[in-house]
C-alpha positions as CSV (number, residue, x, y, z in Angstrom):
1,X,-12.5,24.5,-17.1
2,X,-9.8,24.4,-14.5
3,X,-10.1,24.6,-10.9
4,X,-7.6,27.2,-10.2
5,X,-4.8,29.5,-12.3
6,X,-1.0,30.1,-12.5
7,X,-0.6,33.7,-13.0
8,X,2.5,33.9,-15.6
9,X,3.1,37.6,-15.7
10,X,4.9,39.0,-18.7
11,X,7.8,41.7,-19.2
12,X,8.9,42.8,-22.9
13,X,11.3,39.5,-23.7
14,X,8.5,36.6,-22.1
15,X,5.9,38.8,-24.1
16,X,7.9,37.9,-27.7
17,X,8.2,34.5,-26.8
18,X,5.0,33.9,-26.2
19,X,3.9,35.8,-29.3
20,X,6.5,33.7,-31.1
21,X,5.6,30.6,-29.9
22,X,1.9,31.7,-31.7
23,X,0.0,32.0,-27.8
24,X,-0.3,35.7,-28.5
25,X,-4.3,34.9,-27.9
26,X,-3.7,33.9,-24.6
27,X,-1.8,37.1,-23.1
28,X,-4.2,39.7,-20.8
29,X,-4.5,42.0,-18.5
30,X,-4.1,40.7,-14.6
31,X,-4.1,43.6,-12.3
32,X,-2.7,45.9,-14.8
33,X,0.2,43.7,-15.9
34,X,0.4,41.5,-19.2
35,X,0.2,37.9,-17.8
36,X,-1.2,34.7,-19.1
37,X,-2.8,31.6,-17.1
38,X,-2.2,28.4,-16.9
39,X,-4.9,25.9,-16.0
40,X,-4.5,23.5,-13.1
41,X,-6.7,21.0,-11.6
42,X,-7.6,20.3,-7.7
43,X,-5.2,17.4,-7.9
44,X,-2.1,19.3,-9.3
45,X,-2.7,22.2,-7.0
46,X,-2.9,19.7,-3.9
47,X,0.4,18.4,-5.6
48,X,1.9,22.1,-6.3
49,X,0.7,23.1,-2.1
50,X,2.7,19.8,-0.7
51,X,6.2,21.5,-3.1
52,X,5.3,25.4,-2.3
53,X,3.4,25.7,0.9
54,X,3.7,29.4,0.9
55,X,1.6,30.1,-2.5
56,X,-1.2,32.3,-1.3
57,X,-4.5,32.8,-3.8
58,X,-6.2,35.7,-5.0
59,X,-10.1,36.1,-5.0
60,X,-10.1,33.6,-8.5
61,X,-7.9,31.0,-7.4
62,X,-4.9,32.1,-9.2
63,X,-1.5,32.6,-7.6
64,X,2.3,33.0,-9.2
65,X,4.8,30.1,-8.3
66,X,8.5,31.1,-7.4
67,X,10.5,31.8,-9.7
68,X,12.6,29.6,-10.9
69,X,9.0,27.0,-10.7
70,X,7.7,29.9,-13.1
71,X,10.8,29.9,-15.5
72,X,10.7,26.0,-15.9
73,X,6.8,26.6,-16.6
74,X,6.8,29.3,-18.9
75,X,10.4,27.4,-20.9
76,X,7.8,24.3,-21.3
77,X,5.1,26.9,-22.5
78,X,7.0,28.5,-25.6
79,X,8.9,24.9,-26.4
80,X,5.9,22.6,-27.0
81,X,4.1,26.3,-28.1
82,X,0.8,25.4,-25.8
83,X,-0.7,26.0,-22.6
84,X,-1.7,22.8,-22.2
85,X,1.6,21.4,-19.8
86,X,0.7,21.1,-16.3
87,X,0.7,17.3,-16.6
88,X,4.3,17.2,-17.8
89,X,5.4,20.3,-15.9
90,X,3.8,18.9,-12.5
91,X,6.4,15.6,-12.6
92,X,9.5,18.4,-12.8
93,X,7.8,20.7,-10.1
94,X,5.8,18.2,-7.6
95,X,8.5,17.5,-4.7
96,X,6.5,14.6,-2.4
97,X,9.1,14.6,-0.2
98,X,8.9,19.3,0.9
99,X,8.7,19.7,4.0
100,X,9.1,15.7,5.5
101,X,12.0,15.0,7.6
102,X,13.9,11.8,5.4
103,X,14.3,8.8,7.5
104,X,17.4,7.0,7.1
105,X,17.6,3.3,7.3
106,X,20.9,1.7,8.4
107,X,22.2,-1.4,7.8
C-alpha cells in the first residue's frame, strides 16, 4: 500500500493509451474526472517535495505533478504498460540540487 498518490488525470487521447497499453483496470473517477494513481512511498515523496516544493495534497494524500513531470510519468506508464515506475521515474524527476544556491569552487 503506498503512502501517498499521483493523481494522473485523463482526457480522450491519455484515456486510449492507457487502455492500449492494457491498464484500462486502473482508470477511475477522481472528482469527477477520469484519472489514474500512481503509488509513491514516504521516501519518493520527500524526494518529489525537495524537486516540486509547490505540490499541495488533497484529504488522501494525492496531488498532480506539473506538467511536463506528469508527461514523462504517464510516457513511462504506457511504455513499460505498468504502474509500477516510480523507482525509475523518481531518478528522471528527483532534482537534489531545487531550490540550493550552487557553490562554485575556483581554482
Amino acid at each position: 500500500m503506498a503512502d501517498y498518490y499521483i493523481n494522473l488525470f485523463l482526457d480522450d487521447e491519455k484515456i486510449k493509451k492507457v487502455e492500449d497499453a492494457g491498464l484500462a483496470g486502473e482508470i477511475r473517477k477522481i472528482d469527477g474526472k477520469k484519472a489514474i494513481q500512481v503509488g509513491v512511498t514516504a521516501k519518493e515523496q520527500k524526494k518529489l517535495l525537495k524537486s516540486f516544493p509547490d505540490l499541495t495534497f488533497d484529504s488522501s494524500n494525492a496531488y498532480v505533478l506539473p506538467e511536463q513531470a506528469e508527461n514523462l510519468l504517464m510516457n513511462m506508464i504506457v511504455s513499460m504498460k505498468s504502474m509500477d515506475v516510480m523507482k525509475g521515474a523518481i531518478l528522471k524527476l528527483y532534482n537534489p540540487f531545487a531550490g540550493k544556491e550552487l557553490l562554485q569552487k575556483t581554482f
